[in-house]
C-alpha positions in Angstrom: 11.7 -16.0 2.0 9.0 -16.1 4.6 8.6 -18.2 7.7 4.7 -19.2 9.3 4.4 -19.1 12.7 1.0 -21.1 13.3 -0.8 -21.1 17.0 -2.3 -24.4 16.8 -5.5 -24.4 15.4 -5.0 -20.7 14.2 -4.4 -19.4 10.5 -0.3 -18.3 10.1 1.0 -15.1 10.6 4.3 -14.4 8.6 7.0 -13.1 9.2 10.8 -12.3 7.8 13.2 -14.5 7.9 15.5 -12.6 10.6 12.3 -11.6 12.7 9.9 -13.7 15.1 6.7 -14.4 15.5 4.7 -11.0 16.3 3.7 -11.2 20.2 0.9 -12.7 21.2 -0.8 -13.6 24.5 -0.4 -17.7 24.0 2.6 -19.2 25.4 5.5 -20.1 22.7 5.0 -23.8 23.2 1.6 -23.8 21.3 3.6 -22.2 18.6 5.5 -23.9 15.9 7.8 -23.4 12.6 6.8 -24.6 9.3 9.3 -24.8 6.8 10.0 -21.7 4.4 7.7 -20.3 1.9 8.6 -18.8 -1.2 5.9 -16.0 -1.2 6.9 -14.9 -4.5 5.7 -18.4 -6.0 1.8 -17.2 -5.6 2.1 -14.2 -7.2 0.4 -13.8 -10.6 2.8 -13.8 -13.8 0.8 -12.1 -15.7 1.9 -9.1 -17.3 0.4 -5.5 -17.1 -1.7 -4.2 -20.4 0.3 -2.0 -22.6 0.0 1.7 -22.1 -1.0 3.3 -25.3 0.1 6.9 -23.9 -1.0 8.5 -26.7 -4.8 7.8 -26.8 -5.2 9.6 -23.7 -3.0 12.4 -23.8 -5.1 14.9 -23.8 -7.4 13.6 -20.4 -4.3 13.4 -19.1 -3.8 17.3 -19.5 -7.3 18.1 -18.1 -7.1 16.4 -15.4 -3.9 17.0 -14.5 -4.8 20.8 -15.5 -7.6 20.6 -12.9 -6.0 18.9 -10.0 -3.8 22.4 -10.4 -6.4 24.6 -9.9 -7.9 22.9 -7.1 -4.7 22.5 -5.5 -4.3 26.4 -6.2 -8.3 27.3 -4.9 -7.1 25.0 -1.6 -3.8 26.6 -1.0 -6.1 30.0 -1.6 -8.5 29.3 1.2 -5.9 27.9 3.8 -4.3 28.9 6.5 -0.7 28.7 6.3 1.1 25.9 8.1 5.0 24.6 8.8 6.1 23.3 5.4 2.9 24.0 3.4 1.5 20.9 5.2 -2.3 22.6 4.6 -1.6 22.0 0.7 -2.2 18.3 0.3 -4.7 17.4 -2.0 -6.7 14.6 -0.3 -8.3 12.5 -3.2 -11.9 10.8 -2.3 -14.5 8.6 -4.0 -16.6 11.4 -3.9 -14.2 13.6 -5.7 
């Protein structure tokens, strides 16, 4: 459960039930409590799609074959770091 704490004439800012009201610059009066929300009540019930696993088994390989060797040609071309931090394989839009 999730409490709103609303500056009047503001939009709510929630928070959990054991915490406040983040800190703001207003004083507390012009703040107030409404009662609790069930945040899980908005939440769509619809269920995910079925995973046929097998139809794309083999992309699956590729790709995950691919993201290998670039993680391999990356680790190749890098400077080591503490804990192999230069390995990471930032994923983009752009590829």
């Amino acid at each position: 459960m999730y409490r709103a704490c609303i500056p009047k004439g503001g939009y709510p800012v929630y928070s959990n039930r054991h915490g406040g009201c983040p800190p703001i610059a207003e004083p507390i009066h012009l703040l107030y409590w409404t009662e609790e929300i069930d945040m899980t009540a908005h939440r769509s019930t619809n269920a995910w799609p079925s995973l046929r696993v097998d139809e794309w088994t083999p992309t699956r390989e590729t790709l995950h074959m691919w993201t290998q060797i670039v993680g391999k040609i990356r680790l190749a071309h890098a400077p080591m770091v503490n804990h192999w931090w230069q390995v990471t394989l930032y994923v983009t839009p752009a590829g």
